[in-house]
C-alpha positions in Angstrom: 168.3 260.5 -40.7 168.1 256.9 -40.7 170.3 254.1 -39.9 170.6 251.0 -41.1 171.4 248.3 -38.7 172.2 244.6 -39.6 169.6 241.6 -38.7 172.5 239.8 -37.1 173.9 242.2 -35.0 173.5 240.1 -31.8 175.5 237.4 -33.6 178.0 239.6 -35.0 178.8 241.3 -31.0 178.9 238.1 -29.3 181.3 236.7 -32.0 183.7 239.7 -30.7 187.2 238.8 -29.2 186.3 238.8 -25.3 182.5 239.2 -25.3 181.9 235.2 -24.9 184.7 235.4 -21.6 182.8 238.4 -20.1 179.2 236.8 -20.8 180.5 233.1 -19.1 182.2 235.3 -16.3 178.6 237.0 -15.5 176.9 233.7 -15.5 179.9 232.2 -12.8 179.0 235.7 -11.2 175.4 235.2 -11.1 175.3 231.4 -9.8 177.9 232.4 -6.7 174.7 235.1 -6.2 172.2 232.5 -6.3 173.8 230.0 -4.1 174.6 233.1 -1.3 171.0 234.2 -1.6 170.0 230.1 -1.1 172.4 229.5 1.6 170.7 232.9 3.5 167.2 230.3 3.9 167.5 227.1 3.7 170.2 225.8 1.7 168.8 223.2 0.1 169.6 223.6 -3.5 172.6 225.5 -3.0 174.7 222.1 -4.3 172.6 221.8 -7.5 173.4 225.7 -8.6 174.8 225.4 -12.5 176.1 227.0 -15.0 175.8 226.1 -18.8 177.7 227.5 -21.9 176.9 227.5 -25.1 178.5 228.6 -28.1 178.0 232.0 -27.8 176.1 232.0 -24.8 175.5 231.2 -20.9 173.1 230.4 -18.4 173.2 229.8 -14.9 169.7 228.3 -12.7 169.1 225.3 -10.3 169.1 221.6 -12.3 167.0 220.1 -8.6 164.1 219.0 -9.8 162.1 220.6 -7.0 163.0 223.9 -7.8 160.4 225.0 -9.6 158.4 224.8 -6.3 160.9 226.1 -4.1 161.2 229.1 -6.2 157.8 230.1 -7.1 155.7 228.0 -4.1 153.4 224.4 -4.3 150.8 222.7 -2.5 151.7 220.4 -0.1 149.7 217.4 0.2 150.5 215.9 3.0 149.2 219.4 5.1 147.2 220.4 2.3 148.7 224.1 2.9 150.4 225.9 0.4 153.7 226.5 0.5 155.1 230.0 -0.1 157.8 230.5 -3.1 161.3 231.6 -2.0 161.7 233.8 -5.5 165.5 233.5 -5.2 165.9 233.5 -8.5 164.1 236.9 -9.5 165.8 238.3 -6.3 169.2 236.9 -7.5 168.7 238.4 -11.0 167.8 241.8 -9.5 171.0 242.1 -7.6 172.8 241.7 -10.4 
């Protein structure tokens, strides 16, 4: 047996009555995660925790523009060391 299924299915779901309020809702959810799991180290960053909607969709991350280091890890310069990676953002998105 087959089934057919149409191309646009994702569009068609997240144009259902309540799916938009339940996908925002999880992105509010997940950046209250992310700036617990923040405030647990250092808490730098914590303020800069966002969410963004689209039209059909949401996103939640850290708009700093030094978190790309403080997530995954960078060289310092000045002590020439490197600088381990929190990875609160893959931890955050686990927990959820």
């Amino acid at each position: 047996m087959s089934v057919w299924v149409d191309p646009n299915i994702e569009e068609i779901v997240a144009g259902l009555p309540g799916v938009k309020a339940e996908v925002v809702k999880t992105a509010h959810r997940g950046a209250q995660k992310l700036k617990a799991n923040i405030a647990k180290r250092t808490g730098a960053m914590a303020r800069s925790v966002s969410v963004s909607t689209g039209t059909k969709d949401a996103f939640f991350g850290i708009s700093d523009d030094g978190a790309l280091g403080y997530n995954y890890g960078h060289h310092n310069k000045w002590s020439d060391e490197q600088v381990a990676g929190s990875h609160v953002i893959e931890q955050t998105v686990a927990e959820m």
